[in-house]
C-alpha positions in Angstrom: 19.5 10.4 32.0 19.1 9.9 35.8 16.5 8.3 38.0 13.4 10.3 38.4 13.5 10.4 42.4 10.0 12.0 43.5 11.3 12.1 46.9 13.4 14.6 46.4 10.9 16.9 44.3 9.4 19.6 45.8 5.8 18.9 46.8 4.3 20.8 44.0 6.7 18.9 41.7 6.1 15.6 43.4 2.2 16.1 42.8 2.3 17.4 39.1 4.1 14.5 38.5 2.1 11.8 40.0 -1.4 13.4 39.0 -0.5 13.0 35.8 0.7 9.8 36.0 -2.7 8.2 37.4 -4.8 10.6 34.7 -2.7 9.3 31.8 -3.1 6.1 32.8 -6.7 6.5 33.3 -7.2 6.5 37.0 -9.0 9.5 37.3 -11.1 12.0 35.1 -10.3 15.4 34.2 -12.6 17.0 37.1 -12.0 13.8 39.6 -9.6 13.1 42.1 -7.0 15.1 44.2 -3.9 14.2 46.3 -1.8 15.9 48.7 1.5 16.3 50.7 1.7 17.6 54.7 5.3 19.0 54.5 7.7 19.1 57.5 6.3 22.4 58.7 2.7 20.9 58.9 1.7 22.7 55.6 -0.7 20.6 53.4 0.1 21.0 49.5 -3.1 19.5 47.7 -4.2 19.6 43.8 -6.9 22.6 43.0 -10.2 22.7 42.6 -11.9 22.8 39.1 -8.3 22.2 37.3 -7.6 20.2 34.6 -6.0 17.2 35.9 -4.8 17.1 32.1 -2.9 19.9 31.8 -1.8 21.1 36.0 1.5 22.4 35.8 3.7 22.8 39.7 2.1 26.5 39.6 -1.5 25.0 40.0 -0.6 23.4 42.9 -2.6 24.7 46.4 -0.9 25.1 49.7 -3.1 25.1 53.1 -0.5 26.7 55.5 -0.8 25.3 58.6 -2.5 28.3 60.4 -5.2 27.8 57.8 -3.7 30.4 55.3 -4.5 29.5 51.6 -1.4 30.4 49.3 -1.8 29.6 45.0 -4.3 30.8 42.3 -7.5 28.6 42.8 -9.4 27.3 45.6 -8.0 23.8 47.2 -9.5 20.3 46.3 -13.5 20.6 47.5 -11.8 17.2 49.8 -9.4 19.0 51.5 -11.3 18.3 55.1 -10.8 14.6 54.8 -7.3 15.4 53.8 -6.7 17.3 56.7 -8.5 14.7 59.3 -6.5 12.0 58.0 -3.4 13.7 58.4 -4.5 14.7 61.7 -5.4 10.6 63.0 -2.3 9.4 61.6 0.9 11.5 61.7 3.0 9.0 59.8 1.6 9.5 56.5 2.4 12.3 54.7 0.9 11.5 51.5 -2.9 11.1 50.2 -4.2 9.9 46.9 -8.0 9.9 46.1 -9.5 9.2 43.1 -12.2 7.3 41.1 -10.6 4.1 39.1 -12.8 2.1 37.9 -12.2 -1.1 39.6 -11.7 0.2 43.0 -15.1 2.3 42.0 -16.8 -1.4 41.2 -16.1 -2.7 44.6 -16.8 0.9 46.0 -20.2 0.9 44.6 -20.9 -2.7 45.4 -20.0 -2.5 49.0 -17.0 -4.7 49.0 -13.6 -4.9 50.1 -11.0 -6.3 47.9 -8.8 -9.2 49.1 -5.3 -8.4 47.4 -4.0 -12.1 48.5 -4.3 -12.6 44.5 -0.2 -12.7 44.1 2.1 -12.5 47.1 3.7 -8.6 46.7 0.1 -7.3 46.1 -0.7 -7.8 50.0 2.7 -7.0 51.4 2.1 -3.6 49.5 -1.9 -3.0 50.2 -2.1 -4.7 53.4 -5.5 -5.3 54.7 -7.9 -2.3 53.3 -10.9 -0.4 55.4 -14.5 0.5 54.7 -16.0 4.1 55.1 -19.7 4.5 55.3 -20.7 7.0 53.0 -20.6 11.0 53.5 -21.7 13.6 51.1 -18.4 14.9 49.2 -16.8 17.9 50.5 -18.0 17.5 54.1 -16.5 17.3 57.2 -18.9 14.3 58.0 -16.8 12.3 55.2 -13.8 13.5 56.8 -14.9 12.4 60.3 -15.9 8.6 58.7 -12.7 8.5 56.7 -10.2 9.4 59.5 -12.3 7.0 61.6 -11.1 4.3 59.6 -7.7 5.2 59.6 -7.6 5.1 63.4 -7.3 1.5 62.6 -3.3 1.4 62.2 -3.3 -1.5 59.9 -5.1 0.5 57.4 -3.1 2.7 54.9 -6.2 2.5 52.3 -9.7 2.8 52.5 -12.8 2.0 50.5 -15.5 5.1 50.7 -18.9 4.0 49.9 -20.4 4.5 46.6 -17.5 7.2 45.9 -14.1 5.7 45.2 -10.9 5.2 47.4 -8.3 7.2 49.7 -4.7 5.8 50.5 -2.1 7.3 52.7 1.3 6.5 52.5 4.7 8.1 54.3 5.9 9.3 51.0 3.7 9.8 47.4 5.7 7.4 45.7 4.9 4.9 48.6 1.1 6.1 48.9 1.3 6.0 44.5 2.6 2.5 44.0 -0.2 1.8 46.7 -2.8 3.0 44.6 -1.4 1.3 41.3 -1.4 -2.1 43.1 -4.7 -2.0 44.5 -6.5 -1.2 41.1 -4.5 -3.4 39.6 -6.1 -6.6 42.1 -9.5 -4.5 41.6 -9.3 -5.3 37.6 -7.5 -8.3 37.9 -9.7 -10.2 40.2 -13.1 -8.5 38.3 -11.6 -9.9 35.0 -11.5 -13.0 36.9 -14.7 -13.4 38.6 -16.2 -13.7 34.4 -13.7 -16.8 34.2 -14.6 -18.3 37.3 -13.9 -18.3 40.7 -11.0 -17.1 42.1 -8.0 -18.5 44.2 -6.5 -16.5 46.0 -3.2 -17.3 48.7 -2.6 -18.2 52.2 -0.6 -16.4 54.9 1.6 -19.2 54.7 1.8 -19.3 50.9 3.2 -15.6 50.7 5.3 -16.4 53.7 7.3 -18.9 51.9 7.4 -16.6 49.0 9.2 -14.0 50.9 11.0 -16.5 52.1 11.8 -17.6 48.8 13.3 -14.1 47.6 16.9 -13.8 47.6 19.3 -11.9 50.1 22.5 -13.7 50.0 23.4 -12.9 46.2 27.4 -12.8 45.7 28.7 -9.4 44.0 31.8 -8.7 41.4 33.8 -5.3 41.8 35.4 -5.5 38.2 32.5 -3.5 36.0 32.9 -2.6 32.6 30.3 -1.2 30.6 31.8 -2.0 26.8 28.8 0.2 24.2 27.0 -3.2 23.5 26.4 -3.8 27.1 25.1 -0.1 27.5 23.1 -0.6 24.4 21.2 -2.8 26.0 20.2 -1.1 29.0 19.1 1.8 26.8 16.9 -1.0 24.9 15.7 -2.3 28.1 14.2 0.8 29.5 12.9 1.5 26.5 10.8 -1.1 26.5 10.1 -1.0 30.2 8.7 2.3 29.8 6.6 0.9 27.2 5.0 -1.7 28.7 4.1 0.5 31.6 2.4 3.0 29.6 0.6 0.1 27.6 -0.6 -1.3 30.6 1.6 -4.6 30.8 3.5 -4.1 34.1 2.9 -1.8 36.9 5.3 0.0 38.9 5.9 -2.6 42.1 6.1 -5.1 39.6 7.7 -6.4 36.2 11.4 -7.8 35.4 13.2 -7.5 32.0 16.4 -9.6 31.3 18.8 -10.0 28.3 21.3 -12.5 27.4 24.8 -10.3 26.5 27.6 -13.0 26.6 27.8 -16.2 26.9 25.3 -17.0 30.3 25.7 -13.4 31.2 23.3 -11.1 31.1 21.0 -7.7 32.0 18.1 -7.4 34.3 16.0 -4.9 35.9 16.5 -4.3 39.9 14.7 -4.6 42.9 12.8 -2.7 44.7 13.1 0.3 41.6 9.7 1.5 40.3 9.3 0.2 36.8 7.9 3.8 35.5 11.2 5.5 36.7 14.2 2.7 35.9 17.1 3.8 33.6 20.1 2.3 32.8 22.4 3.0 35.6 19.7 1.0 37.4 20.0 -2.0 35.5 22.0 -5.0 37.2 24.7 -6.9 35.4 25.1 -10.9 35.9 28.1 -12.1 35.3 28.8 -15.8 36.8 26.0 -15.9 38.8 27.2 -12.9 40.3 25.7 -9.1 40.4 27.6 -6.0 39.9 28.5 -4.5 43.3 25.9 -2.0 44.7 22.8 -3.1 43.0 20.2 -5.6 43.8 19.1 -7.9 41.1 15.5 -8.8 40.4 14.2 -11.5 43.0 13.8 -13.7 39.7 17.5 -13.7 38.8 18.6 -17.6 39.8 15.2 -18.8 37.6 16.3 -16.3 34.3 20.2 -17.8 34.7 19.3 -21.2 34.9 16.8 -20.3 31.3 19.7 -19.5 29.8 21.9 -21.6 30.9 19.4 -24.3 29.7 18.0 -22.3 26.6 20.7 -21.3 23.8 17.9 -19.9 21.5 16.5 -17.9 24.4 18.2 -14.2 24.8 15.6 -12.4 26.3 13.1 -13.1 28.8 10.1 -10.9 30.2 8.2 -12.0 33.5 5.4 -9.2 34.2 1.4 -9.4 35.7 -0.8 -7.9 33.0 -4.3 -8.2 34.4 -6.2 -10.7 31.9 -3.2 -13.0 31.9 -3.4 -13.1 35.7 -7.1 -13.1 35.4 -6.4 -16.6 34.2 -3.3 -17.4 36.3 -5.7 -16.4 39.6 -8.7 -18.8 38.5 -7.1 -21.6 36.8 -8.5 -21.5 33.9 -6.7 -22.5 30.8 -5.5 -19.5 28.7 -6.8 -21.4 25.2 -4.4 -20.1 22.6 -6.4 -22.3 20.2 -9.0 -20.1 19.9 -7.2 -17.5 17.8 -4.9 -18.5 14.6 -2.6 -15.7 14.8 -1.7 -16.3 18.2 -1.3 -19.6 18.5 0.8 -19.0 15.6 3.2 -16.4 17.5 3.1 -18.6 20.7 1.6 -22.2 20.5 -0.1 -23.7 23.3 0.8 -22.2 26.9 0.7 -24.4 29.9 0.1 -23.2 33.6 2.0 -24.3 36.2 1.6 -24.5 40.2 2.6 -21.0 42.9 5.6 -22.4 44.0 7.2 -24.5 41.4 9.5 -21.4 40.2 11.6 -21.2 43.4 10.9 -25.3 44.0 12.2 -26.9 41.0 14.1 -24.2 39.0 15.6 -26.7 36.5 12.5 -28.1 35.6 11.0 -24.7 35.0 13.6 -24.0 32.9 13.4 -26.8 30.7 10.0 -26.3 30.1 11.3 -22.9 27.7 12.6 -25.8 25.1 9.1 -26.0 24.0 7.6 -23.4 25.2 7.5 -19.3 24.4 5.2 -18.8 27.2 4.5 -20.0 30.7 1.1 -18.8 33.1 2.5 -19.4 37.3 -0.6 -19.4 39.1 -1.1 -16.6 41.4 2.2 -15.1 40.5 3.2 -14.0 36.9 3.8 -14.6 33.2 7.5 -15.6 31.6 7.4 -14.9 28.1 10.5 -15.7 26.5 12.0 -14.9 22.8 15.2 -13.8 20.6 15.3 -10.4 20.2 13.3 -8.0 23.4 11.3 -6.8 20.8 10.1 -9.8 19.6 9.6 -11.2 23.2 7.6 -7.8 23.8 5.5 -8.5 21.1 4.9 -12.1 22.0 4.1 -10.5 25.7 1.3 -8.0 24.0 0.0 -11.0 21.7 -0.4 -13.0 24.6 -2.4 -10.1 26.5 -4.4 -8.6 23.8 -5.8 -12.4 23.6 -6.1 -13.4 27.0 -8.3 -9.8 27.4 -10.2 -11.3 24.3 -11.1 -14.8 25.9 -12.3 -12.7 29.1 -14.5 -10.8 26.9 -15.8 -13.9 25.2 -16.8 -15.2 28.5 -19.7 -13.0 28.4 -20.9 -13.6 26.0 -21.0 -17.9 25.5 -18.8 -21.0 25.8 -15.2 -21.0 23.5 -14.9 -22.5 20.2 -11.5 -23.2 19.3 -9.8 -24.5 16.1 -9.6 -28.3 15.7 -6.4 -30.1 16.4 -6.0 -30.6 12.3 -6.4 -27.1 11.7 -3.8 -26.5 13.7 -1.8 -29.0 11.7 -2.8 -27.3 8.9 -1.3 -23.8 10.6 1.8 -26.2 11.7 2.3 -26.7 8.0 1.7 -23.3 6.8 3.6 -21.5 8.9 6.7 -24.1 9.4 5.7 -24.1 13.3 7.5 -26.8 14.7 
């Protein structure tokens, strides 16, 4: 199995691919939303009008030639003129996505711009975002106020005013993971806001954190790939692809690791997007070292120095699932009390400062003796286990409750179990 690379798809392939992607994930509607490519020749390749975003197949896909000429079976996307204007302000993009998600439709609709200073990659990916008035659908009127936007350089995404959002991008896997980010801040910090209020980083703060990632990592040359070793990185991906589809880790973000002998182990690269990793990709640590020609997650000193500290531990997960960071951006404690059955699969779970991770790595690590599960604020979730499974599990407990206590802040205060019911669980369930 090789690494879907959209880059080099054809743009009809390259679109079917990525449409479906953001419909199955439930980015857009069936009728709603359309993207694009402007080839090398200046041709535009755009997703049809009235189509099933469901079912498109490559021969759906509408090319605006660029004399004008329409080549394919349908009529183009009723927003080909914005398309087309954008393309036409800013020659370095050569990718569009548009479509309704709900979050980015929230802020749309309440005239805001969202500030994606919520974890550090978030910004370096969206950058700052723009505004456009509003412009009836379809017109050339919301093409001129669109592309008027994007005159401003800094801007490779764009709010449109009671309507939804446009993002450019110099490739479709750069303008996708664009898109996925942004709605990702769009839920995350809206899941907040019913928590409390929410903090959000400095420029100096994300300095330091890509300060913090690593560049200078020593490599080995001697690789061997015995079958339990490529066992699991077939169980890795696996799960990878599972958590993306289930919503637990996006494709700019997530990192999988497993312990394989001794204090080596597996873990996911950088810089890879999590939809499309398989196992070549997948970095092995041996030493402290990474096999040569591959670029280990910028987590990879903090998951060594867990197992090197944690014999029980052999499989770690460290992902952004939005109401787990809905708690992690707001400081608000993620009360595991409130729910027997997951206090039972993961006892109480402390929150600890942006920083401390790349600060005080040892001490981070020692906190996995007693702990299954660790909130960094403004940054992530380390779940930890045995087996990946079980450590998945633990990571979908951990969600599925977290998106409960956001719902319950609607609806009144929390009422957790007493301290001797939870002896009494302690007891019944030989939880230590």
């Amino acid at each position: 199995m090789k690494q879907l690379d959209v880059k080099l798809m054809h743009p009809v392939e390259q679109i079917n691919v990525i449409i479906g992607r953001i419909y199955r994930s439930g980015m857009t509607t069936t009728s709603g939303g359309n993207i694009s490519i402007r080839d090398e020749n200046g041709d535009i390749w755009i997703t049809p009008s009235g189509v099933d975003k469901g079912s498109l197949t490559p021969n759906d896909i509408m090319c605006v030639k660029k004399d004008g000429t329409v080549i394919g079976p349908h009529k183009p996307s009723s927003e080909f003129p914005f398309h087309k204007a954008i393309y036409e302000t800013r020659p370095e993009l050569t990718a569009i996505i548009h479509a309704h998600p709900p979050a980015l439709v929230a802020f749309s609709i309440s005239h805001k711009v969202p500030d994606t200073k919520i974890v550090p990659q978030a910004h370096n990916i969206c950058g700052d975002i723009g505004f456009a008035p509003y412009g009836t659908p379809g017109s050339e009127d919301l093409g001129k106020k669109i592309a008027n936007e994007f005159k401003n350089t800094q801007y490779k995404a764009v709010i449109m005013e009671n309507h939804g959002i446009v993002l450019g991008g110099v490739d479709m896997m750069d303008a996708y993971q664009r898109f996925e980010t942004l709605e990702f801040c769009c839920r995350t910090i809206v899941n907040a806001r019913r928590l409390g209020e929410v903090n959000y980083l400095s420029d100096e703060q994300i300095a330091k954190y890509v300060n913090h990632i690593p560049t200078n990592i020593p490599h080995f040359m001697d690789i061997d790939y015995p079958s339990d070793e490529r066992a699991l990185r077939s169980e890795m991906v696996k799960i990878i692809r599972r958590a993306c589809d289930q919503g637990l880790m996006i494709s700019t973000y997530g990192t999988v690791s497993v312990r394989w002998r001794g204090d080596d182990f597996l873990i996911t690269p950088r810089n890879v997007a999590r939809w499309d990793i398989v196992p070549e990709d997948i970095v092995q640590i041996k030493k402290g070292m990474a096999e040569a020609g591959k670029t280990p997650s910028r987590a990879v000193a903090l998951h060594q120095r867990i197992y090197q500290l944690n014999p029980h531990i052999n499989s770690i997960i460290c992902t952004q699932p939005v109401n787990l960071m809905a708690h992690a951006i707001t400081g608000t404690k993620f009360d595991v009390r409130t729910i027997p059955e997951s206090w039972i699969f993961l006892q109480d779970v402390p929150s600890i400062p942006f920083g401390l991770i790349y600060n005080d790595i040892d001490g981070v690590a020692e906190m996995f003796n007693h702990n299954k599960v660790i909130l960094v604020e403004n940054d992530s979730v380390f779940v930890t286990g045995d087996k990946l499974l079980n450590t998945f599990d633990y990571l979908e407990v951990a969600e599925f409750s977290a998106n409960s206590l956001v719902m319950a802040s609607a609806i009144g205060p929390l009422c957790p179990i007493s301290d001797k019911e939870i002896e009494d669980l302690k007891v019944a369930f030989n939880v230590k």
